[in-house]
C-alpha positions as a Python dict, from the first residue, in 0.01 Angstrom:
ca = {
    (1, 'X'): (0, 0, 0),
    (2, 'X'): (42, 192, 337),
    (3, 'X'): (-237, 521, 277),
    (4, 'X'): (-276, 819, 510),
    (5, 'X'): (-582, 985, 474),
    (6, 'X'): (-548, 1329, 653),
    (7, 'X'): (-856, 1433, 804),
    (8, 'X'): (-1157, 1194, 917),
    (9, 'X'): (-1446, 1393, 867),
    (10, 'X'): (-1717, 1405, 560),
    (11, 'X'): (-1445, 1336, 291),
    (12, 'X'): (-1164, 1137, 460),
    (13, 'X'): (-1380, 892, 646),
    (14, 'X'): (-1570, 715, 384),
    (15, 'X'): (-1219, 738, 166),
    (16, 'X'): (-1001, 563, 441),
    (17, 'X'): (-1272, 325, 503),
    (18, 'X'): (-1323, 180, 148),
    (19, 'X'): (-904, 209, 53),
    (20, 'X'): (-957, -30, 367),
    (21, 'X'): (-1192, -269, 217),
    (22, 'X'): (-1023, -296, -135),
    (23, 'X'): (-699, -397, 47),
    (24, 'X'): (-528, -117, 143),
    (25, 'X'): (-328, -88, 506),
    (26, 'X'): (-493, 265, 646),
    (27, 'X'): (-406, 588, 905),
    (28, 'X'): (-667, 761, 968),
    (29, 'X'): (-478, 1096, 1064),
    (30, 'X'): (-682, 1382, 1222),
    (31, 'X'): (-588, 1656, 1480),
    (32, 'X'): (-924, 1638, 1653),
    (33, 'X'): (-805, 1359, 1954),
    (34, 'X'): (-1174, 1332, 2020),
    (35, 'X'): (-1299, 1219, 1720),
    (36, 'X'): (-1002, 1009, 1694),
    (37, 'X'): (-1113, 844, 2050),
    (38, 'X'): (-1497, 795, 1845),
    (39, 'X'): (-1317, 654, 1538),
    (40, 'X'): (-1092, 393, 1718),
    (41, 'X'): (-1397, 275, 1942),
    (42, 'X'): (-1575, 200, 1612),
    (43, 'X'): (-1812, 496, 1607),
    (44, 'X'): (-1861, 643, 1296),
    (45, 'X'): (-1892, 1054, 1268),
    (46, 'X'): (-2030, 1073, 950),
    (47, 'X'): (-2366, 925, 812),
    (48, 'X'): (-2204, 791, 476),
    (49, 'X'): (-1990, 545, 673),
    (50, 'X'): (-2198, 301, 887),
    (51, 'X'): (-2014, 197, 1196),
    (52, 'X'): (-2061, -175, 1146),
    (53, 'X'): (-1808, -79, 859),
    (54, 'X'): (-1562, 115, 1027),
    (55, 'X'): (-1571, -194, 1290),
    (56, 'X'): (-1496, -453, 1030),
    (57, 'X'): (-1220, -270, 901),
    (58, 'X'): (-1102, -174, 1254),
    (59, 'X'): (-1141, -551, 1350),
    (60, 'X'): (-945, -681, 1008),
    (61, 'X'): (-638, -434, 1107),
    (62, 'X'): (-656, -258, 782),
    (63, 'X'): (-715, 76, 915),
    (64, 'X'): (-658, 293, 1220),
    (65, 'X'): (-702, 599, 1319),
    (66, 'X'): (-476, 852, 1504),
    (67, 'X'): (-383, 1205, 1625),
    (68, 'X'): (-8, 1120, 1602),
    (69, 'X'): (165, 1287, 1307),
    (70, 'X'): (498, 1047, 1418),
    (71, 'X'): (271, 741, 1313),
    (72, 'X'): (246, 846, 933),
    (73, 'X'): (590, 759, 870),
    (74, 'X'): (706, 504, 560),
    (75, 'X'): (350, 596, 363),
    (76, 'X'): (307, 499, 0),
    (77, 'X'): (28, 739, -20),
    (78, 'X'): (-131, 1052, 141),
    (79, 'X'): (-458, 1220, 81),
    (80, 'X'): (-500, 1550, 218),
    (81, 'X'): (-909, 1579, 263),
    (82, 'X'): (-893, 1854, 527),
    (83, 'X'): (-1135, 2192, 586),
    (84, 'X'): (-1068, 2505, 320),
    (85, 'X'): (-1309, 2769, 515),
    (86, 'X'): (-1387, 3111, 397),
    (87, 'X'): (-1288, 3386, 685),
    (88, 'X'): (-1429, 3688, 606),
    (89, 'X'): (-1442, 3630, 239),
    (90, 'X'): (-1041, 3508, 224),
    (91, 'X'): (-972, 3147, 223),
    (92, 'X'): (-820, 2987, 536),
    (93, 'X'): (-548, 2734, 370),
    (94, 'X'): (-443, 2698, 670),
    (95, 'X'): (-555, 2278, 774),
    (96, 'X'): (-355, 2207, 420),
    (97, 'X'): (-77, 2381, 521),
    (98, 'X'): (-42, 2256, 856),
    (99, 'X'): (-101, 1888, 680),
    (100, 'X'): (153, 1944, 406),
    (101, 'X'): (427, 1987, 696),
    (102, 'X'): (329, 1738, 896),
    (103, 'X'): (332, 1509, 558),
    (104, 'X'): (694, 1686, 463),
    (105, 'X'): (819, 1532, 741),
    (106, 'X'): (770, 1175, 673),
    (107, 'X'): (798, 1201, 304),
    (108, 'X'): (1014, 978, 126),
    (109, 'X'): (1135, 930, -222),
    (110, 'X'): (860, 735, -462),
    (111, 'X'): (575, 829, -224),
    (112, 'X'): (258, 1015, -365),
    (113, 'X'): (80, 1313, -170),
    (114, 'X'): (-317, 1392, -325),
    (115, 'X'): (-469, 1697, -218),
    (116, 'X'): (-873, 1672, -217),
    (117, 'X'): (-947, 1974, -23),
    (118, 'X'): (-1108, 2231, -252),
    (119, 'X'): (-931, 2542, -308),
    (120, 'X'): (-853, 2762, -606),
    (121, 'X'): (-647, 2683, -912),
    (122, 'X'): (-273, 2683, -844),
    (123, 'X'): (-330, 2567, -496),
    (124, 'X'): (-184, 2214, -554),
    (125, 'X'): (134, 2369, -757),
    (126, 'X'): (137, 2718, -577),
    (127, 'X'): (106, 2642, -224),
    (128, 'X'): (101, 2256, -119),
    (129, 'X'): (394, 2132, -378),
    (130, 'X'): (657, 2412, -226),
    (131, 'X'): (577, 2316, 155),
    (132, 'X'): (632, 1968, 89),
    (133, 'X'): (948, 2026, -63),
    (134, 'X'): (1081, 2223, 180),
    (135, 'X'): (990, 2037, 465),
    (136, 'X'): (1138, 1734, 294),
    (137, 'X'): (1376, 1847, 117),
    (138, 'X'): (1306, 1658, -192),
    (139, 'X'): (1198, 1776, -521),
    (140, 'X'): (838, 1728, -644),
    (141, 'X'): (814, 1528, -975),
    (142, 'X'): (1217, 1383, -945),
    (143, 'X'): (1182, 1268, -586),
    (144, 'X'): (791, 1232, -512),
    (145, 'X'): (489, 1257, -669),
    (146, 'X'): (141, 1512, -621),
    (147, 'X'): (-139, 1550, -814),
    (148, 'X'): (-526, 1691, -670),
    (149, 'X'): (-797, 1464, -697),
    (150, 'X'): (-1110, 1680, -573),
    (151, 'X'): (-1395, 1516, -360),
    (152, 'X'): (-1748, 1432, -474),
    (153, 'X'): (-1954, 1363, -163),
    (154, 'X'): (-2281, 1419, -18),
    (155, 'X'): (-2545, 1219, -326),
    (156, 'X'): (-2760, 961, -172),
    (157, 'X'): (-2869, 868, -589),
    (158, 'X'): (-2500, 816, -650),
    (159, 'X'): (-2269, 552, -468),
    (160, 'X'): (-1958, 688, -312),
    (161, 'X'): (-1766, 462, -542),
    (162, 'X'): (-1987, 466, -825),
    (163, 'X'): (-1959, 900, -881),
    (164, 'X'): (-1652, 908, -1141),
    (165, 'X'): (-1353, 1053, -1027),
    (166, 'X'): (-1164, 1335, -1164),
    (167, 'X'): (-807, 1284, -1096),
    (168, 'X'): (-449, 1440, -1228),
    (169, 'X'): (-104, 1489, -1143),
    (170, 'X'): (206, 1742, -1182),
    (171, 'X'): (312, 1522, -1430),
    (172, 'X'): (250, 1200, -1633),
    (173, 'X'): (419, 996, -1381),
    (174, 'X'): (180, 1139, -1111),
    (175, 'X'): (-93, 1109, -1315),
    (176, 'X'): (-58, 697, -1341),
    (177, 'X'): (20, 674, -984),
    (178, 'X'): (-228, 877, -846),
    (179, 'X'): (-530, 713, -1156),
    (180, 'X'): (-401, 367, -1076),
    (181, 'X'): (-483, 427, -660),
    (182, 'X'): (-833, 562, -704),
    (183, 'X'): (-929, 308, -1031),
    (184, 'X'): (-909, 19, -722),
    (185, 'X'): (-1178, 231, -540),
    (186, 'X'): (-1388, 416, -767),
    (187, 'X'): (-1562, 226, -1091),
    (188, 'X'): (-1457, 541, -1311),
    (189, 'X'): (-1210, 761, -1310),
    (190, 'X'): (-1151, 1074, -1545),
    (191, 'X'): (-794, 1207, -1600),
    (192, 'X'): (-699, 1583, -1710),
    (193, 'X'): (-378, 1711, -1785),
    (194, 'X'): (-329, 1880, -1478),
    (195, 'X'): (-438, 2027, -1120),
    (196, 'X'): (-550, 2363, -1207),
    (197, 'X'): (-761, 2178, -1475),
    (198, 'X'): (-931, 2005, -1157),
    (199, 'X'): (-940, 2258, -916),
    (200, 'X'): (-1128, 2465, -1151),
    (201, 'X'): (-1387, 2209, -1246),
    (202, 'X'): (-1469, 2137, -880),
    (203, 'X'): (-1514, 2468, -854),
    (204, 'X'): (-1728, 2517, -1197),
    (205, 'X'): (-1943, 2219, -1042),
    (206, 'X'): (-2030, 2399, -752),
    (207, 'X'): (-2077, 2765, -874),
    (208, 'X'): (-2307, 2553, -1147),
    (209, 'X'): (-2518, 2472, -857),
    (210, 'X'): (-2523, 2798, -638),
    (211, 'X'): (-2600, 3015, -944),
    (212, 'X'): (-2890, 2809, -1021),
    (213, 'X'): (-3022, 2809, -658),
    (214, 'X'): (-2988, 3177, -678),
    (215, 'X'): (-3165, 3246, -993),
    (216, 'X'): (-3449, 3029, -856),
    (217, 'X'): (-3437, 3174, -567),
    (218, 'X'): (-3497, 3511, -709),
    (219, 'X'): (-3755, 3382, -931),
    (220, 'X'): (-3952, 3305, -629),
    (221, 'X'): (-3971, 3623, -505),
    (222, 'X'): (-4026, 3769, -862),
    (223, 'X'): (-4318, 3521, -898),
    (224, 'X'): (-4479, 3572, -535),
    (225, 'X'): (-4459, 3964, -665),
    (226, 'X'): (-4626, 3902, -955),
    (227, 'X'): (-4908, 3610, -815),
    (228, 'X'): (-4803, 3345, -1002),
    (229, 'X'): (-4749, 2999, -856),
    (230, 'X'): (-4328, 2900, -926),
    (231, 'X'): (-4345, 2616, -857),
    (232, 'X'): (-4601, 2481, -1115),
    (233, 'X'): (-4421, 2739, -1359),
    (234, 'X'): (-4077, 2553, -1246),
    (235, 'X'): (-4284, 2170, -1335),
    (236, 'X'): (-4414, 2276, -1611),
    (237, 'X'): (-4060, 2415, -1737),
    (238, 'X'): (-3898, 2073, -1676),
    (239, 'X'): (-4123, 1901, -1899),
    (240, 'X'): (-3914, 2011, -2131),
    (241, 'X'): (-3632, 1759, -2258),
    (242, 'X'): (-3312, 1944, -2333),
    (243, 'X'): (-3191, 2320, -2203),
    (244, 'X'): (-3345, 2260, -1849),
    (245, 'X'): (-3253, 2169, -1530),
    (246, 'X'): (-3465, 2165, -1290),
    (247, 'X'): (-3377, 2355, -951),
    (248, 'X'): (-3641, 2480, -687),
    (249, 'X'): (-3635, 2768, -444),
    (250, 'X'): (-3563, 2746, -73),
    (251, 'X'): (-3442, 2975, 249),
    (252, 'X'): (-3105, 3016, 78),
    (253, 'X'): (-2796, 2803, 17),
    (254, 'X'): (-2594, 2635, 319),
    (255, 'X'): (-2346, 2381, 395),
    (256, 'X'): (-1968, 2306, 348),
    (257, 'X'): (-1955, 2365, -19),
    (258, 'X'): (-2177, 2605, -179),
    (259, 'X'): (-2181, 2907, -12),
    (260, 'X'): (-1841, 2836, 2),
    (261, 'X'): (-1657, 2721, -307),
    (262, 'X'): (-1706, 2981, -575),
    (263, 'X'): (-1631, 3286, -337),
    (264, 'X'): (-1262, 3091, -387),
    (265, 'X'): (-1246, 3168, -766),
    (266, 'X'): (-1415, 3574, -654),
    (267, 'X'): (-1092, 3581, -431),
    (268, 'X'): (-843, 3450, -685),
    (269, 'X'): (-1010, 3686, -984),
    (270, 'X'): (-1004, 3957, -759),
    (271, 'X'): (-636, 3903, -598),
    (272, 'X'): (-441, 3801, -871),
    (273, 'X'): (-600, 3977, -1225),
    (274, 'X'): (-831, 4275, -1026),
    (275, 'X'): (-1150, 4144, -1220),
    (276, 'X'): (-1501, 4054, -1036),
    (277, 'X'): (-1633, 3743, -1071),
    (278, 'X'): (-1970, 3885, -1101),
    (279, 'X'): (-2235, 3554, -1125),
    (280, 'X'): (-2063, 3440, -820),
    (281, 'X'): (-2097, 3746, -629),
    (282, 'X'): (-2434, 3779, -695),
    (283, 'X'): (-2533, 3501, -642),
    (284, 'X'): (-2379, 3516, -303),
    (285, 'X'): (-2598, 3856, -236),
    (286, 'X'): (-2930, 3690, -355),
    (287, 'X'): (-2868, 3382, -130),
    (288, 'X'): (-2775, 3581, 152),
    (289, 'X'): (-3093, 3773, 136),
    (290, 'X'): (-3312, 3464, 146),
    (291, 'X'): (-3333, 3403, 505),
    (292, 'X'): (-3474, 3794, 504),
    (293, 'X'): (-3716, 3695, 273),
    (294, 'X'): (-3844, 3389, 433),
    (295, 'X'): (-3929, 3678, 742),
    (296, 'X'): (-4041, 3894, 607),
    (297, 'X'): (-4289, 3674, 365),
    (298, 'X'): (-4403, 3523, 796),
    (299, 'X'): (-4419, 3869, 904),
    (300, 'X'): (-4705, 3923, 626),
    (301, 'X'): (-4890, 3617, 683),
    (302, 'X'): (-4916, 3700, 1079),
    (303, 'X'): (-5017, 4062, 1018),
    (304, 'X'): (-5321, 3888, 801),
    (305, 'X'): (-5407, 3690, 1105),
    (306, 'X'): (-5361, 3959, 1328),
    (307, 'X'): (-5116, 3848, 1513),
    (308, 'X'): (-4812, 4041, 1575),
    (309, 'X'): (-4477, 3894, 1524),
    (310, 'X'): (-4350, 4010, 1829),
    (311, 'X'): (-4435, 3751, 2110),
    (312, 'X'): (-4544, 3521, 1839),
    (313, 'X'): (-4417, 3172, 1896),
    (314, 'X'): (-4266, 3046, 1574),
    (315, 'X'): (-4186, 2637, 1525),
    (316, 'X'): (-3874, 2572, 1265),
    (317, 'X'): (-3909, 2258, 1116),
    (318, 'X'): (-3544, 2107, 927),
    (319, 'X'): (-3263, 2312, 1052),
    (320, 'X'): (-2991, 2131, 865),
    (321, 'X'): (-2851, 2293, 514),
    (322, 'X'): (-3008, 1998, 324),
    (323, 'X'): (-3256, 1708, 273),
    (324, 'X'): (-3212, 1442, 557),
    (325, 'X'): (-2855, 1624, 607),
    (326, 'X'): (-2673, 1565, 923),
    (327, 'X'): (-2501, 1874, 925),
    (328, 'X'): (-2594, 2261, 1013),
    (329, 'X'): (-2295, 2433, 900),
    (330, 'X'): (-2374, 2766, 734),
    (331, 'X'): (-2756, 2680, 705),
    (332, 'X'): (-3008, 2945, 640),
    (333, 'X'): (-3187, 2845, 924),
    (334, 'X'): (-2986, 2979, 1139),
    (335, 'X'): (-3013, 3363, 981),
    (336, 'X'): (-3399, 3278, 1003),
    (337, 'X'): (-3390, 3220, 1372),
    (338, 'X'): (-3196, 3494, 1426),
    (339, 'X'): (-3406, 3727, 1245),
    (340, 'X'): (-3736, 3651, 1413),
    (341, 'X'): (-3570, 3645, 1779),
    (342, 'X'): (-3426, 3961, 1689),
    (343, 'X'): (-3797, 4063, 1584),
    (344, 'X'): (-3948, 3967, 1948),
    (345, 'X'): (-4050, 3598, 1818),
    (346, 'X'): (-4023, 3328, 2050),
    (347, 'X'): (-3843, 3080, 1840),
    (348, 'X'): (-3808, 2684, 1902),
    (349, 'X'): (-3675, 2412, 1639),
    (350, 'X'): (-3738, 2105, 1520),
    (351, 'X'): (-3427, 1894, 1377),
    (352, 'X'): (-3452, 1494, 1397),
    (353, 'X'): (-3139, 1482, 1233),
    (354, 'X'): (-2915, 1598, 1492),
    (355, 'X'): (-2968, 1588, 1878),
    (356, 'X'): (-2939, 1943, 2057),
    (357, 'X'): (-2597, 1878, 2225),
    (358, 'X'): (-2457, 1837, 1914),
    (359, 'X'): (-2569, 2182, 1776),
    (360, 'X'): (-2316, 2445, 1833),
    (361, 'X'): (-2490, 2667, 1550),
    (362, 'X'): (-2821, 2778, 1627),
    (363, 'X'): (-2964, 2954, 1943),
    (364, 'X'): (-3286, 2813, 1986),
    (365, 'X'): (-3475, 2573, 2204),
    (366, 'X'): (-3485, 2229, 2061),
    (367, 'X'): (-3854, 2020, 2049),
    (368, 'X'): (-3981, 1760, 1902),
    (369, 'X'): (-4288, 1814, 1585),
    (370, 'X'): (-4570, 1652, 1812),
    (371, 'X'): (-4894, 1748, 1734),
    (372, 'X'): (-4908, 1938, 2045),
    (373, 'X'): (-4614, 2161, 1949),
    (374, 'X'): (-4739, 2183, 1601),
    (375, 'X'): (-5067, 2291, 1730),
    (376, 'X'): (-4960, 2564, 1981),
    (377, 'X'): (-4712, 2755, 1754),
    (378, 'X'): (-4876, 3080, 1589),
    (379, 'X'): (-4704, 2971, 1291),
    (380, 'X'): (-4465, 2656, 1141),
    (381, 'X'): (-4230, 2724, 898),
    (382, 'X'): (-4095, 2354, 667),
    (383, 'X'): (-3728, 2519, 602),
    (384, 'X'): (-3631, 2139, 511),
    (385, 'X'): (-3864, 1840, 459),
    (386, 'X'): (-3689, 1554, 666),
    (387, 'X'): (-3836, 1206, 553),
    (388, 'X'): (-3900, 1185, 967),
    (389, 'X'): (-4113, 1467, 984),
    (390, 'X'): (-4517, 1339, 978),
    (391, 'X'): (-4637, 1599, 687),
    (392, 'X'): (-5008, 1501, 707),
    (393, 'X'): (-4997, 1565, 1085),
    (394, 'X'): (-4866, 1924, 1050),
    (395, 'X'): (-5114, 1997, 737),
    (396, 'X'): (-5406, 1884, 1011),
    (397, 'X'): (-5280, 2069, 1335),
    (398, 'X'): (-5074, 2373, 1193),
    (399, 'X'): (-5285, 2684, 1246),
    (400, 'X'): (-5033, 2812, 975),
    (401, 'X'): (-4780, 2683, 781),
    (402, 'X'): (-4545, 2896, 543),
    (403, 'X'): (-4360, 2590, 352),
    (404, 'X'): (-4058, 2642, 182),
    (405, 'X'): (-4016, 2334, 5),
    (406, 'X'): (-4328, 2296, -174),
    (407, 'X'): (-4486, 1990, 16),
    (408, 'X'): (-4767, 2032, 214),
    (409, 'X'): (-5126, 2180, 78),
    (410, 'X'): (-5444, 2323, 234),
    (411, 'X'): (-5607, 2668, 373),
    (412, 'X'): (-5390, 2704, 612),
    (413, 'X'): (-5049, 2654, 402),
    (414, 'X'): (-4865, 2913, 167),
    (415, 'X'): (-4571, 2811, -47),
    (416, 'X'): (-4244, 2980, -26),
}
């Protein structure tokens, strides 16, 4: 079949690719003409896809990519995997709608269009189903088909075709169509009887997650209060075999999805029935009070060594959101930086992940974790444990290390 996949970043990328490699003829479709330039020169912009991949596929003619909305005419298929930012609290639909019209215009009868993008329930049948129908003038479920089919990236345990697939449609019809395209990439798929259905458990998924993170996080500060050690109280809780999952503490929640996702179903309880969703909003506060805690917990330590935080110099270690992450988007380490410049600290970072032209996010010199640099900072903080970063080295030359995820040990080391 002839598949657009609209937007090549995180989600759309590793999609086009392997609808590529199970047969599929492939646009890539994204707005950003620079990463389309990468993309055709067989560089890869996300770590899930290797470029040897996107080469072979490039190479075979099954897929290529383009900022030219005229190109996506006479598709079979379209997947809408574009950004679904918070601004200011308020989602920004904007990308999807700006897709759906672009996608309106080229639609034709029989032809499918998926959404991916997360949003709140009703999205699919509220907002994308109407602009495709008026740009096309054809009728959704008579003339075309829809259905949401939400993403499930970003698991280096799980494949990208082995995590099973939640898909469904605005009606039966849809439903087949849209099952029968994603059972030739994924091993498993999982229908439900319709969008909002989906919607809501990519959302449930996520707010699963951030509560957790929050609780823990709160725990932390509870148990620091109270001298007791969390995270041997948080091992010896998991040794349990049913009615635990294990989470651990950390400078607060970043990245694309969950600081993100549940404040979609606050706005929507908020907007359209005028109740709080209160675990979400909470969870929210406690989260965004982490990076404050992380401070002021360094503040302490310093004052012990009398050394005052003011012209301190401070070394970041892991400035991404997540483990051996590629990507700094709303990561707590930049609140951290921010905090101790705005304290007097001279601040510098260590990210192995990501070279310093590529960081548009955080405002600090960029070094590498040699032993010199490890040695002549007052104090390290490990805000994320990067496989690349030598642990034993900073235990031996860190004159003091506050360690947020619980993997270094010694004198000169407190936990988080």
């Amino acid at each position: 079949m002839q598949i657009v996949v609209a937007g090549q970043g995180y989600v759309g990328l590793p999609l086009a690719v392997r609808a590529a490699e199970v047969g599929h003829r492939v646009v890539g479709y994204d707005v950003d003409s620079h990463r389309v330039q990468q993309l055709a020169a067989g560089q890869s912009c996300v770590r899930d896809v290797a470029s040897s991949r996107l080469r072979a596929v490039l190479d075979s003619g099954a897929y290529f990519a383009t900022a030219d909305g005229a190109t996506l005419a006479g598709f079979d298929i379209a997947v809408i995997t574009v950004p679904t930012p918070l601004r200011d609290g308020v989602p920004d639909l904007t990308y999807i709608e700006s897709c759906a019209r672009t996608l309106g215009e080229h639609l034709r009868h029989g032809a499918t269009v998926v959404l991916e993008s997360t949003s709140y329930p009703g999205t699919t049948e509220e907002l994308l189903l109407p602009i495709l129908e008026e740009t096309s003038g054809l009728k959704g479920g008579a003339d075309f088909l829809a259905g949401f089919s939400p993403e499930r990236i970003g698991n280096k345990r799980w494949s990208f075709n082995g995590t099973p697939k939640l898909v469904s449609g605005i009606d039966a019809t849809s439903l087949d169509v849209i099952k029968d395209f994603y059972d030739g990439i994924f091993q498993t798929t999982v229908p439900v009887s319709g969008p909002k259905v989906a919607e809501l458990a990519k959302l449930l998924e996520n707010t699963f997650r951030f509560v957790n993170i929050s609780m823990i996080n709160e725990m932390a500060m509870l148990a620091d209060a109270l001298g007791v050690n969390i995270w041997e109280a948080i091992d010896a809780a998991a040794t349990k075999p049913f009615g635990f999952t294990k989470f651990t503490p950390g400078p607060g929640a970043g990245g694309h999805c969950l600081p993100v996702d549940p404040m979609f179903l606050s706005w929507k309880a908020r907007q359209e029935l005028g109740i709080p969703f209160r675990f979400a909003e909470l969870a929210a506060d406690v989260n965004r009070h982490m990076p404050g805690y992380v401070v002021r917990r360094l503040v302490e330590a310093l004052n012990k060594r009398g050394i005052p935080v003011s012209g301190s110099q401070i070394l970041l270690l892991g400035l991404t959101y997540k483990y051996d992450a590629t990507d700094l988007r709303n990561s707590p380490s930049a609140r951290v930086a921010e905090l101790l410049i705005g304290l007097g600290a001279e601040v510098r970072g260590s990210e192995p992940n990501i070279p310093e032209s590529a960081d548009t996010e955080l405002n600090v010199p960029r070094v590498d974790a040699t032993p010199e640099e490890v040695a002549a900072a007052d104090a390290v903080v490990l805000l994320m444990d990067h496989p690349r970063f030598d642990l034993a080295m900073i235990e031996k030359h860190a004159p003091y290390v506050l360690d947020c995820r619980n993997r270094l040990s010694g004198a000169n080391v407190e936990t988080l």
